[in-house]
VODONU-647419 format. One record per residue: residue number from 1; residue in three letters; x, y, z of N, C-alpha, C in turn. Coordinates in Angstrom, 2 decimals, always signed. Example, Ala and Ser with C-alpha at 12.3 -4.5 7.8 and 13.67 -1.06 7.14 Angstrom:
NODE  seq  type       nX       nY       nZ      caX      caY      caZ       cX       cY       cZ
NODE    1   ALA   +13.19    -5.69    +7.80   +12.30    -4.50    +7.80   +13.20    -3.30    +7.80
NODE    2   SER   +12.85    -2.25    +7.08   +13.67    -1.06    +7.14   +12.90    +0.03    +7.87
***
This chain:
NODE  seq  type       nX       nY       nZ      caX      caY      caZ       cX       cY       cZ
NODE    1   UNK   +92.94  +168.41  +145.25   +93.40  +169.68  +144.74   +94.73  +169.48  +144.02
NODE    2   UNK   +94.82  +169.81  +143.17   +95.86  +169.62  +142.08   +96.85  +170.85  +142.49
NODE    3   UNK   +98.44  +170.52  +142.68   +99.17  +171.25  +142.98   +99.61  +172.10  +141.48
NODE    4   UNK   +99.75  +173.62  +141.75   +99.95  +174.09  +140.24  +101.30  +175.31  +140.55
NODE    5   UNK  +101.35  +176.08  +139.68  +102.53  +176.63  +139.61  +101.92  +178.14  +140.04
NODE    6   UNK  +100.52  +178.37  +140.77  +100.07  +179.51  +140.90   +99.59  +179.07  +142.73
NODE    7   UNK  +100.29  +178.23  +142.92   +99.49  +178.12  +144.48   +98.33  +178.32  +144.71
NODE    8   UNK   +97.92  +178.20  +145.96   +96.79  +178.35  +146.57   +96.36  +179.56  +147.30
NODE    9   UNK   +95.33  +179.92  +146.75   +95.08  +181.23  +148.16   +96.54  +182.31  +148.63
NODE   10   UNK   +96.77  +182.34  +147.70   +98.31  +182.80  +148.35   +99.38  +182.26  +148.66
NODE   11   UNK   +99.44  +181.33  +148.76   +99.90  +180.13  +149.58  +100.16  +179.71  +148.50
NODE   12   UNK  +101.60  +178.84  +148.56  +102.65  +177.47  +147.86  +101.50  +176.66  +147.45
NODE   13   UNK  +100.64  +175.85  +148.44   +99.76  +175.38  +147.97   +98.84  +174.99  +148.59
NODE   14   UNK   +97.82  +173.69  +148.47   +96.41  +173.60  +149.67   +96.90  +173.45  +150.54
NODE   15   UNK   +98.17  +172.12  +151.12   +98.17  +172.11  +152.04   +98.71  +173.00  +153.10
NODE   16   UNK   +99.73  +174.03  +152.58   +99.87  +175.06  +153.44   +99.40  +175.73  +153.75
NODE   17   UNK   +98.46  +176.35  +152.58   +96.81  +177.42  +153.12   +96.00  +176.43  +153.86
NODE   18   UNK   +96.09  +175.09  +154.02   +95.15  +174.28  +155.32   +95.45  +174.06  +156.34
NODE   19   UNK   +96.76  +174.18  +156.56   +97.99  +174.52  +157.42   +97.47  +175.51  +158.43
NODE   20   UNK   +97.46  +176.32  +157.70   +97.29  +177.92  +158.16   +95.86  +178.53  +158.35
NODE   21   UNK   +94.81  +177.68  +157.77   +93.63  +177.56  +158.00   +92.85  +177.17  +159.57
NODE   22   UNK   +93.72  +176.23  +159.75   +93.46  +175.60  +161.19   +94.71  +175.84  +162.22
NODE   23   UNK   +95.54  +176.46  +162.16   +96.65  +176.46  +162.91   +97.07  +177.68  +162.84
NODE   24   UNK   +96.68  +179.02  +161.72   +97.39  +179.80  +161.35   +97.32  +181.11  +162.22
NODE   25   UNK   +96.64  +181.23  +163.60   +96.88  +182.24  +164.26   +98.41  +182.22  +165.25
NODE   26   UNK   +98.48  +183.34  +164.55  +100.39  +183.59  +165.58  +100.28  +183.76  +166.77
NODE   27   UNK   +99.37  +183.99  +167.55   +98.98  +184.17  +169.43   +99.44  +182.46  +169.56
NODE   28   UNK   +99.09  +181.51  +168.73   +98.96  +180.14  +168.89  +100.77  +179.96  +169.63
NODE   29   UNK  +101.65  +180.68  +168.56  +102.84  +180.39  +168.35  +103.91  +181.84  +168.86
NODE   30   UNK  +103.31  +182.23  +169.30  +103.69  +184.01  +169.97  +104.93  +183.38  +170.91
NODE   31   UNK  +105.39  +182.57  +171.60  +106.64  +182.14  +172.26  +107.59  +181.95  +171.68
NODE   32   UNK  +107.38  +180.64  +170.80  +107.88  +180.53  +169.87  +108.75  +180.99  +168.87
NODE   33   UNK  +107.96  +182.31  +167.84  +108.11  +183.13  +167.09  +108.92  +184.17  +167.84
NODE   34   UNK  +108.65  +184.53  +168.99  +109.98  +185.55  +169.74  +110.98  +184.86  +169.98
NODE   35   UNK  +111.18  +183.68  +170.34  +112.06  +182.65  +170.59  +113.49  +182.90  +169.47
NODE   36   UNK  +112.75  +182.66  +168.39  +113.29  +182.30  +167.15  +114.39  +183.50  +166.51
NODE   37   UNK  +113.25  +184.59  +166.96  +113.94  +185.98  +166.24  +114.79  +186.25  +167.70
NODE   38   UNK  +114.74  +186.28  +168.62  +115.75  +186.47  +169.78  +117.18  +185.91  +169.98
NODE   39   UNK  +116.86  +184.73  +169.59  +117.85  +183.42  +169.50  +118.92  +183.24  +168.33
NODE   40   UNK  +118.50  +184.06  +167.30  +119.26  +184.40  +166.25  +119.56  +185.92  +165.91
NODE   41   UNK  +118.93  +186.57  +166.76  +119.42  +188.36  +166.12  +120.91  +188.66  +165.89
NODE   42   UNK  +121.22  +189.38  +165.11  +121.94  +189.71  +164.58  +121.83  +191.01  +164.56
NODE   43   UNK  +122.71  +192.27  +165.09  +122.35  +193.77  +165.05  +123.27  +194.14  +163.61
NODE   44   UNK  +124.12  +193.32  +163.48  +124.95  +193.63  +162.06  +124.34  +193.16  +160.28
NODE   45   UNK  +123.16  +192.07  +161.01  +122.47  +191.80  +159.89  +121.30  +191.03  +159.79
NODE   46   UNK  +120.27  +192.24  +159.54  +118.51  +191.79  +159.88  +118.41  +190.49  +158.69
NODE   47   UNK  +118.78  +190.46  +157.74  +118.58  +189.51  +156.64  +118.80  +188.41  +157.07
NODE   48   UNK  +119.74  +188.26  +157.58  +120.70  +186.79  +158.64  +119.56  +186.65  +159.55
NODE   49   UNK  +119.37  +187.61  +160.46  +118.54  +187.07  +161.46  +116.78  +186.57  +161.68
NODE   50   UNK  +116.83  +187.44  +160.22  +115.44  +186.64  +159.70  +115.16  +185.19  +158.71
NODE   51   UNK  +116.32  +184.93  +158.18  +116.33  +183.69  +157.79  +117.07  +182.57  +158.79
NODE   52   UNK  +117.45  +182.78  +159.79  +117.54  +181.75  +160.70  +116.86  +181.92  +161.24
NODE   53   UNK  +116.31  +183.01  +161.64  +114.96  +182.52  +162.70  +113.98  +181.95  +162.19
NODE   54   UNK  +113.60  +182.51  +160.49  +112.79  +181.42  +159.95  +112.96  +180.05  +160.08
NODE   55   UNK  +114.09  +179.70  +159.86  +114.66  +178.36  +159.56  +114.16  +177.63  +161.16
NODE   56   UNK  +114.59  +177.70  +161.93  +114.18  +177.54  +163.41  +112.75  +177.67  +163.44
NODE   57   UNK  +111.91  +178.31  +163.31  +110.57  +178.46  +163.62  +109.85  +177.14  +162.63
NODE   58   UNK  +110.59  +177.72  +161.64  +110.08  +175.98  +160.19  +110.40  +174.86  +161.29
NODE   59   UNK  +111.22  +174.37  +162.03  +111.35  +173.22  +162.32  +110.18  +173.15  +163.84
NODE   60   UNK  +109.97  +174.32  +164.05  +109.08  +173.93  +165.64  +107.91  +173.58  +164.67
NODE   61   UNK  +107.50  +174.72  +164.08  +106.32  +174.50  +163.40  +105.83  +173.09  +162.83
NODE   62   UNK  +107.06  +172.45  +162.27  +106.68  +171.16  +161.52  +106.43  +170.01  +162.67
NODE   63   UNK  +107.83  +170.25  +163.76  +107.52  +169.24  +165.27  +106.25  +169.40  +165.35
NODE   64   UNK  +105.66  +170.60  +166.11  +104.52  +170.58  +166.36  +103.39  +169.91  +165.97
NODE   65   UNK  +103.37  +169.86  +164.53  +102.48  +169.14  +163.98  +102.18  +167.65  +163.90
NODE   66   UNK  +103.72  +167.39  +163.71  +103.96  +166.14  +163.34  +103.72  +164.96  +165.19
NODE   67   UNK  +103.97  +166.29  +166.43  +103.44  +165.24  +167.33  +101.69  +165.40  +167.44
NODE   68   UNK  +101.42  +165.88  +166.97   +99.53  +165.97  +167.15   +99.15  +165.20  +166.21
NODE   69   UNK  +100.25  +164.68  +165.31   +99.57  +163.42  +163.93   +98.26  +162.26  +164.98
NODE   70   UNK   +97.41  +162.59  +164.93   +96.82  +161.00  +165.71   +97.47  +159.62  +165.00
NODE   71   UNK   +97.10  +158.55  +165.91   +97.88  +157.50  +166.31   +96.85  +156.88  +165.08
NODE   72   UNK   +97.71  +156.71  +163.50   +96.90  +155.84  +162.19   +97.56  +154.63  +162.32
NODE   73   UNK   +96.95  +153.41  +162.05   +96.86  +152.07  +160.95   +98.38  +152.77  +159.77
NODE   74   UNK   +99.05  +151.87  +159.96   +99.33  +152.04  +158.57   +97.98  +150.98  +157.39
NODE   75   UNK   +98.47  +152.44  +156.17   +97.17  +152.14  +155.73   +97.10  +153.34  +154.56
NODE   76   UNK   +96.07  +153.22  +154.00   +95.67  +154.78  +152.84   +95.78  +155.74  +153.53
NODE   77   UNK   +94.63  +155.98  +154.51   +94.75  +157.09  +155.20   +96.13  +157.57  +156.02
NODE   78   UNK   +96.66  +156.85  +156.83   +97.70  +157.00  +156.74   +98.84  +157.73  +155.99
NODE   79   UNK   +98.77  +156.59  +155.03  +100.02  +157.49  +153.76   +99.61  +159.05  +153.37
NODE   80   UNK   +98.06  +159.07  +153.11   +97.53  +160.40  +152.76   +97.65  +161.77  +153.64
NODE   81   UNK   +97.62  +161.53  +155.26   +98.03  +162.04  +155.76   +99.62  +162.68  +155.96
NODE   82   UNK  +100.64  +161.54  +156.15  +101.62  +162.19  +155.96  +102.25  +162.57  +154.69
NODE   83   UNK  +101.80  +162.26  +153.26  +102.24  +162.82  +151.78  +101.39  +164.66  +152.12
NODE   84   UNK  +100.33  +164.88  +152.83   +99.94  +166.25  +152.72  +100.91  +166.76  +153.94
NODE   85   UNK  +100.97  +166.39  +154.36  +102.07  +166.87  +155.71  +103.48  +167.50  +155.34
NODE   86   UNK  +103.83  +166.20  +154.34  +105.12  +166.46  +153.53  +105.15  +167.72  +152.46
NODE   87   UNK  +103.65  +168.23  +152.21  +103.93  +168.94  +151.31  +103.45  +170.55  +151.78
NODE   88   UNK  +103.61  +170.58  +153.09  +103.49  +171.87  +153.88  +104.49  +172.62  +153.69
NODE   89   UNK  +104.60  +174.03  +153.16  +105.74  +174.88  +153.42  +106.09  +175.30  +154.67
NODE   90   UNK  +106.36  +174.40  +155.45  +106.79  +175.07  +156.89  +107.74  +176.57  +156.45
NODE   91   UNK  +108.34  +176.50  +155.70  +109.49  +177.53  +156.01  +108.63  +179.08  +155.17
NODE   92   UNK  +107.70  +178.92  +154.48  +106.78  +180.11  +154.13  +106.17  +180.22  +155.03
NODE   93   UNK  +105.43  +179.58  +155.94  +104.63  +180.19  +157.32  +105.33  +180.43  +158.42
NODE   94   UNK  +106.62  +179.85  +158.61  +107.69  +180.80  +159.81  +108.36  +182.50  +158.66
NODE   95   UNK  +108.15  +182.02  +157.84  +108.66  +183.28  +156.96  +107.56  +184.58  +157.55
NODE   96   UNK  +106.41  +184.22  +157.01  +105.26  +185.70  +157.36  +105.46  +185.52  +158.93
NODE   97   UNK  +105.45  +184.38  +159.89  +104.81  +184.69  +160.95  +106.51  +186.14  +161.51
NODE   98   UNK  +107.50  +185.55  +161.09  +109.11  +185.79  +161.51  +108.79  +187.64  +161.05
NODE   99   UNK  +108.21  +187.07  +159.74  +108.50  +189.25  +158.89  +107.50  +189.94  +160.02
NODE  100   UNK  +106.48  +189.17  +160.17  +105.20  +190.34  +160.62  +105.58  +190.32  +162.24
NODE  101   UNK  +106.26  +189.18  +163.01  +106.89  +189.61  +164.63  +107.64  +190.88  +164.47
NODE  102   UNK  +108.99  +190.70  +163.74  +109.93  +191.53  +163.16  +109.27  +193.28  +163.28
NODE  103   UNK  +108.22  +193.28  +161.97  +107.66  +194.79  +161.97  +107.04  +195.10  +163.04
NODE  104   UNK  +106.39  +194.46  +163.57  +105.07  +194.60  +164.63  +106.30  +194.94  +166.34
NODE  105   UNK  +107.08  +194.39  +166.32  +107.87  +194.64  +167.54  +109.08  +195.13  +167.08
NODE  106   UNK  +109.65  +196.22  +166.09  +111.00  +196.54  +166.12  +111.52  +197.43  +167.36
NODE  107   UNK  +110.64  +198.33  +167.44  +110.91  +199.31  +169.20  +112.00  +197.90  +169.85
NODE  108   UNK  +110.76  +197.13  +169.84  +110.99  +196.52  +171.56  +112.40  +195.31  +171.36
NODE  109   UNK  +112.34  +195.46  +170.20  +113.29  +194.43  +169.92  +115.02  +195.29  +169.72
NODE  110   UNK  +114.78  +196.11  +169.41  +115.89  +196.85  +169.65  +116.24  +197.08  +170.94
NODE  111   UNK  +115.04  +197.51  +171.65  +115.48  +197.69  +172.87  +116.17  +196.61  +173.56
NODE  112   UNK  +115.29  +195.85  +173.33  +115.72  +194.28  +174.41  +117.28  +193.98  +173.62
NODE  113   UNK  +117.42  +194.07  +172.39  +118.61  +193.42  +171.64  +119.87  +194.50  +171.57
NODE  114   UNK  +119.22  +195.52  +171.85  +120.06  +196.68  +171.70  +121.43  +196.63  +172.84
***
């Protein structure tokens, strides 16, 4: 799949819509994703606290993956594997998973943060 300037499916590009294809339910990452937005709230500024919590969730998200890599040869496959790895938008899929926690729980998050 040829990377283009119109992404994929919505998506930056294949490998992040494949990303999100096989990995992309948020129940998967529901700890996590509260983790992130908890750990960074900010009551003086939602903008702040959604781009660090993104930022934070991008890095579990990418750990995560990167320890389930199975055990390759260096080798083609190999390299091929981690060049699509490398070209995952982690920080666009903590972005939606971060906006849609955010809307989906503001009540409770006020409450708890309040």
């Amino acid at each position: 799949m040829p990377n283009n300037s119109d992404g994929y499916n919505g998506w930056t590009n294949y490998e992040t819509w494949c990303w999100g294809l096989w990995y992309g339910e948020p129940e998967f990452f529901e700890d996590e994703i509260h983790d992130a937005v908890v750990n960074n709230w900010d009551d003086d500024d939602a903008k702040e606290t959604q781009r660090d919590a993104t930022t934070q969730l991008a890095k579990v998200l990418k750990e995560f993956t990167e320890e389930s890599v199975p055990e390759l040869d260096d080798g083609f496959f190999c390299d091929m594997l981690n060049t699509s790895l490398n070209e995952v938008n982690w920080y666009e899929i903590a972005e939606h998973y971060v906006a849609d926690y955010i809307a989906d729980n503001e009540a409770t998050l006020a409450e708890i943060m309040g």
